[in-house]
C-alpha positions in Angstrom: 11.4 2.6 7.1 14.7 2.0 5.6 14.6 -2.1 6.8 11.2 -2.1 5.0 12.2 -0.7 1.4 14.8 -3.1 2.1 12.5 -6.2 2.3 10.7 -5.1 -0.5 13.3 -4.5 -2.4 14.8 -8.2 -1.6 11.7 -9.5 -2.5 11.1 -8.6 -5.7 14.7 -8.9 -6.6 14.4 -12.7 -5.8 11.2 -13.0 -7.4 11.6 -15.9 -9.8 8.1 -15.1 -11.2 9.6 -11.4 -12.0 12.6 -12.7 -13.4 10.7 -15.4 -15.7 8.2 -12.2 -16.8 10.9 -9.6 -17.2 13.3 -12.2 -19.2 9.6 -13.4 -21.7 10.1 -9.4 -22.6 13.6 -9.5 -23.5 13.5 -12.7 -25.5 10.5 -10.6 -27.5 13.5 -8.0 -28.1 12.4 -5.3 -25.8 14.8 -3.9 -23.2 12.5 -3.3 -19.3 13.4 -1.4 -16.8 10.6 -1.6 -13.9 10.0 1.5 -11.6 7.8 0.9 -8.8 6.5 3.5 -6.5 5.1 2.7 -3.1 3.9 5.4 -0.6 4.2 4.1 2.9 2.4 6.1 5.7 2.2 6.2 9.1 1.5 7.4 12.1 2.5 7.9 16.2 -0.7 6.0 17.6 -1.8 7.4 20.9 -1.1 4.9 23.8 -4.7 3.7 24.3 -4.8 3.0 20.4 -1.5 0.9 20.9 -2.9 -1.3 23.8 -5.8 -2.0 21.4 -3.9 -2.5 18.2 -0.7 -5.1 18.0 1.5 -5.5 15.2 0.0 -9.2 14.9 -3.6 -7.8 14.8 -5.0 -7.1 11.0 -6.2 -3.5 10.6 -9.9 -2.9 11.5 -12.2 -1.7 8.6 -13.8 1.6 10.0 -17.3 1.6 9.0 -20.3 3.3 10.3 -23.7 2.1 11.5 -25.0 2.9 8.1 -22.9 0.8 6.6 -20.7 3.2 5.0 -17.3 3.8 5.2 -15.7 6.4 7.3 -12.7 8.0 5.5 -9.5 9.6 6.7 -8.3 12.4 5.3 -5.6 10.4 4.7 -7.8 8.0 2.7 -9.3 10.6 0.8 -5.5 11.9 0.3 -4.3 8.2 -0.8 -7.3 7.6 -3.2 -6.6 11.5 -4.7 -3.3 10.0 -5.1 -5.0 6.9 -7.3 -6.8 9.3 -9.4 -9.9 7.3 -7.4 -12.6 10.0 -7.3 -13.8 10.4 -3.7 -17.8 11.4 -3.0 -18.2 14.6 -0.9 -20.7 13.0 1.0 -18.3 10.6 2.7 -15.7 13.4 4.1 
């Protein structure tokens, strides 16, 4: 976990784009401070979940035969979390 805040830390930090935004708002005379906050979950996957999943593999959308998504409570937790309003009918 700590390696990843790390990347993301480095890359915003040697984001030229950032820079060339943050230094447009100090030339306008305003002082920036930027707070970021990232919520990073996870979870132990069972081994037969692990054989199907690798880290190379993108994520699989979970969606029912209806067509609807199925969400976690997790999902519903995250998008709470948003302020994204989440219909009862899809817990």
């Amino acid at each position: 976990m700590q390696e990843l805040g790390n990347a993301i830390n480095e890359s915003l930090s040697d984001s030229e784009r950032i820079a060339e935004a943050i230094g447009e708002i100090k030339r306008a005379g305003y002082d920036v401070f930027l707070v970021l906050e990232a919520t990073i979950g996870f979870n132990k996957r069972e081994d037969a979940d692990a054989e199907e999943e690798s880290p190379e593999m993108p994520l699989r959308s979970k969606v029912g035969s209806t067509g609807k998504i199925k969400l976690t409570t997790q999902d519903q937790k995250f998008l709470r979390a948003l302020k994204i309003a989440v219909d009862d009918e899809h817990e």
